[in-house]
SEMAR-118797 format. One line per field, with one value per residue (C-alpha): residue number from 1; x, z, y; residue in three letters. Coordinates in Angstrom, 2 decimals, always signed. Each point is the difference from the previous one (the first is absolute). Layout:
<dobas>
nr = (NUM|...);
X = (X|...);
Z = (Z|...);
Y = (Y|...);
rest = (ALA|...);
</dobas>
This chain:
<dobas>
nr = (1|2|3|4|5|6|7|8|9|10|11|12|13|14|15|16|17|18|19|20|21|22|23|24|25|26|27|28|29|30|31|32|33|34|35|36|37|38|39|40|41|42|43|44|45|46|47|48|49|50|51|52|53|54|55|56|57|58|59|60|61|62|63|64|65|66|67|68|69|70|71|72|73|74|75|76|77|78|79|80|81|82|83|84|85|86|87|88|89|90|91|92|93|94|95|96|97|98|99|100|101|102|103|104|105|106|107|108|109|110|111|112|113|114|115|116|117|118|119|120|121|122|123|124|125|126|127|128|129|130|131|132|133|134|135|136|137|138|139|140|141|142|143|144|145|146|147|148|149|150|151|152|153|154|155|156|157|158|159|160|161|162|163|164|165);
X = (+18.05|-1.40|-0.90|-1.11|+0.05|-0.42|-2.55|+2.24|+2.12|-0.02|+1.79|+0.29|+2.94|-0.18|-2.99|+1.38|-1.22|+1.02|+0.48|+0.26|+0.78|+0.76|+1.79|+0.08|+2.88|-2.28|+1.76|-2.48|+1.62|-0.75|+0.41|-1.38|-0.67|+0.10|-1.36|+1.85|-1.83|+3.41|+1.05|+2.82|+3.07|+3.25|+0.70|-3.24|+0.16|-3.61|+0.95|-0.27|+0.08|+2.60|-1.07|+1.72|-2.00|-3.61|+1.03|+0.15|-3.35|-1.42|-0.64|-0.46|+2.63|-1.11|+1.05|+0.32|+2.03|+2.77|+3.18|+3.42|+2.53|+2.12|-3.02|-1.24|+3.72|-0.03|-3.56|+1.46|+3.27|-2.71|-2.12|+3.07|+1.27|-3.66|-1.84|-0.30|+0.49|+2.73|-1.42|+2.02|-1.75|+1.48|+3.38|-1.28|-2.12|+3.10|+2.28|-2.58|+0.25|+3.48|-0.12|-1.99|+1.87|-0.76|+3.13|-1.64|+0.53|-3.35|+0.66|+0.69|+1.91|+2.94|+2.48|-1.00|-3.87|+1.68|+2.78|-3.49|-1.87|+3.19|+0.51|-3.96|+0.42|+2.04|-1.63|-2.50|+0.42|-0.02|-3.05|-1.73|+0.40|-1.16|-3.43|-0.59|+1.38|+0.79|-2.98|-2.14|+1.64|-1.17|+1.03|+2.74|+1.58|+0.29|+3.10|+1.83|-0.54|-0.10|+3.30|+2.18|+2.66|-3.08|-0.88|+3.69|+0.12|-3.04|+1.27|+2.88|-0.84|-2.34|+2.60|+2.51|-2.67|-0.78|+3.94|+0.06|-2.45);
Z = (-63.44|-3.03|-2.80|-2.76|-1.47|-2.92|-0.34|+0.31|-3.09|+0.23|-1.68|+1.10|+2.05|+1.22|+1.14|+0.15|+0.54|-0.71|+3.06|+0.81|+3.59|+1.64|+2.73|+3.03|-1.57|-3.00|-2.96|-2.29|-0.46|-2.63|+0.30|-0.68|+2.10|-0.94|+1.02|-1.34|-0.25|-1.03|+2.28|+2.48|-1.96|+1.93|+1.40|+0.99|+3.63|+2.43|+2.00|+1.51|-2.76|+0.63|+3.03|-1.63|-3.62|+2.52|+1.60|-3.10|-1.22|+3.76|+0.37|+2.32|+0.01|-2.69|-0.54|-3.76|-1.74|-2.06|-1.95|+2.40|-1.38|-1.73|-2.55|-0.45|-1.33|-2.33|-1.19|-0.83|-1.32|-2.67|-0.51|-1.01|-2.52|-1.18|-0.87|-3.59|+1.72|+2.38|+3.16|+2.65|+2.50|-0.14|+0.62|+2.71|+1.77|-0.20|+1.63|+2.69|+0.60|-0.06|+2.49|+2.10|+0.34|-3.17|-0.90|-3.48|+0.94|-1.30|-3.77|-1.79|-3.35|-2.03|-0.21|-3.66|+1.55|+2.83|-2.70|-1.66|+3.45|+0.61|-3.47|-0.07|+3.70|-1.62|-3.06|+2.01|-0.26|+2.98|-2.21|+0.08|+3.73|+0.81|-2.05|+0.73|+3.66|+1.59|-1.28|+2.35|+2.69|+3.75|-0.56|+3.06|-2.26|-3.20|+1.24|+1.29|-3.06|-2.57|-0.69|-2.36|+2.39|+1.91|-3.21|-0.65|+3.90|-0.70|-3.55|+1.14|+2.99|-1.56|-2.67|+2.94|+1.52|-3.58|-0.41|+3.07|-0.71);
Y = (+30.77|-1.78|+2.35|-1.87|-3.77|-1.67|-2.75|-3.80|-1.33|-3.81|-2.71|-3.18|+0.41|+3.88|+2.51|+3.40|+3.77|+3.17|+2.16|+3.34|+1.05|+3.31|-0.20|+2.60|+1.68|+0.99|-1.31|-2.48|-3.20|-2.05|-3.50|-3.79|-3.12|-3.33|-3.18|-3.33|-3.60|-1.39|-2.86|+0.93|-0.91|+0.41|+3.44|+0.96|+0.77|+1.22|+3.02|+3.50|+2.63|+2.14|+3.12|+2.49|-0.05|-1.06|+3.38|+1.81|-1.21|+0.79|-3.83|-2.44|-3.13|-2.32|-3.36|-1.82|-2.36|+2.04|-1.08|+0.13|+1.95|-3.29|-0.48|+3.51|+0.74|-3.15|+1.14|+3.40|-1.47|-1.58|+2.73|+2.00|-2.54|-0.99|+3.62|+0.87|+3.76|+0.36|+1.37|+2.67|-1.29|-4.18|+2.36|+1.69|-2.69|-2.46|+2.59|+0.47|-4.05|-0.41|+3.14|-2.04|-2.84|-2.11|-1.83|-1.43|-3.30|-1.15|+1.68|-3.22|+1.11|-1.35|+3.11|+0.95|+1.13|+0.95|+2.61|+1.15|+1.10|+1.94|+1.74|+0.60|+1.45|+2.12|+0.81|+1.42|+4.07|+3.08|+1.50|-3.64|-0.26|+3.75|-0.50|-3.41|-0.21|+3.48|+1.60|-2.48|-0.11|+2.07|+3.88|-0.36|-3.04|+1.57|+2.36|-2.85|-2.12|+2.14|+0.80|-1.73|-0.77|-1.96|-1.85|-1.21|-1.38|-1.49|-1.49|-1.12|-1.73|-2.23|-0.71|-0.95|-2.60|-1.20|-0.48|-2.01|-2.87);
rest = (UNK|UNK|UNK|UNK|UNK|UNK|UNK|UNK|UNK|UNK|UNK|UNK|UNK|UNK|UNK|UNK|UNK|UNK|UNK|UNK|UNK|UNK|UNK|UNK|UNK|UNK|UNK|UNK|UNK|UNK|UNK|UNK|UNK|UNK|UNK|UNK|UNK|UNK|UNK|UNK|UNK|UNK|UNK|UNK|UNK|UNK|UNK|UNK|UNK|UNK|UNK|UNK|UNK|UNK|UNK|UNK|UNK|UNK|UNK|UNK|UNK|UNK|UNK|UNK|UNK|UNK|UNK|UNK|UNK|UNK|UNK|UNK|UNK|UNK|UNK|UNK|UNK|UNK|UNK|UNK|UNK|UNK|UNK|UNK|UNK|UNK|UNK|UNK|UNK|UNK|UNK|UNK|UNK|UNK|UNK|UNK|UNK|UNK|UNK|UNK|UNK|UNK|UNK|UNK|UNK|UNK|UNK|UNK|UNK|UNK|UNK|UNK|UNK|UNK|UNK|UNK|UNK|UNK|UNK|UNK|UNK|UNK|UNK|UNK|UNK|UNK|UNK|UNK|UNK|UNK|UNK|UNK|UNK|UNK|UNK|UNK|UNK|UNK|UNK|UNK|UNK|UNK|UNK|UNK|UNK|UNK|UNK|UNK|UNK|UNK|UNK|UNK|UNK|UNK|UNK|UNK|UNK|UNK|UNK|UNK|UNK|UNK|UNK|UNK|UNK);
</dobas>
């Protein structure tokens, strides 16, 4: 159930909201949805959202053009190596891809960008990724992931995939 909203952002190339929904299970979710005007560039796909995170929201299938998993990890291979502030989440977002069958074939970069997304992958500490990443994630998650031994899986799978490319 939708709780609250903020009123639209816009920019010329995104509308987004602020969401809060409160799903049947009772915990408040914060989160945001964005629109993009950008043209379709290459790994933009149109298809199902995925049932099992519909389900969680209690919603109907929904259809809308997304990023496949080949240019979401590329994106996130840049947003690592690009913030000013290095951000847990990049970490944990690329492990999920690679998880999910990204094989980074669309992250384009000569093996010196490729040697800083690893050591900033690694630069990134337990106490970043339990306040920036653990601390928002579903109550039933946090045990899982919360442990150190989870974040140096986590770490060091995305540091395998990154020593692949």
């Amino acid at each position: 159930m939708l709780i609250k909203f903020s009123a639209s952002r816009q920019t010329d190339t995104t509308q987004r909201w602020k969401v809060h929904l409160q799903p049947p299970s009772g915990a408040h979710l914060p989160t945001k949805i964005e629109f993009s005007r950008r043209k379709f560039d290459p790994g933009i796909v149109f298809g199902s959202v995925d049932a099992e995170i519909l389900a969680s929201y209690n919603l109907r299938p929904l259809i809308a053009s997304h990023y496949n998993l080949e240019a979401a990890s590329a994106q996130k291979v840049q947003a690592l190596i690009g913030r000013k502030e290095t951000q847990a989440r990049d970490v944990f977002d690329l492990a999920f891809l690679f998880e999910r069958g990204a094989k980074g074939s669309a992250i384009k970069l000569d093996k010196e960008n490729l040697a800083k997304a690893c050591e900033v992958a690694l630069s990134v500490s337990f106490d970043q990724y339990q306040s920036q990443v653990v601390a928002y994630l579903p109550p039933e998650y946090q045990d899982y992931y919360g442990t150190g031994k989870a974040w140096d899986t986590l770490q060091g799978n995305v540091i395998r995939v990154l020593e692949k490319i």
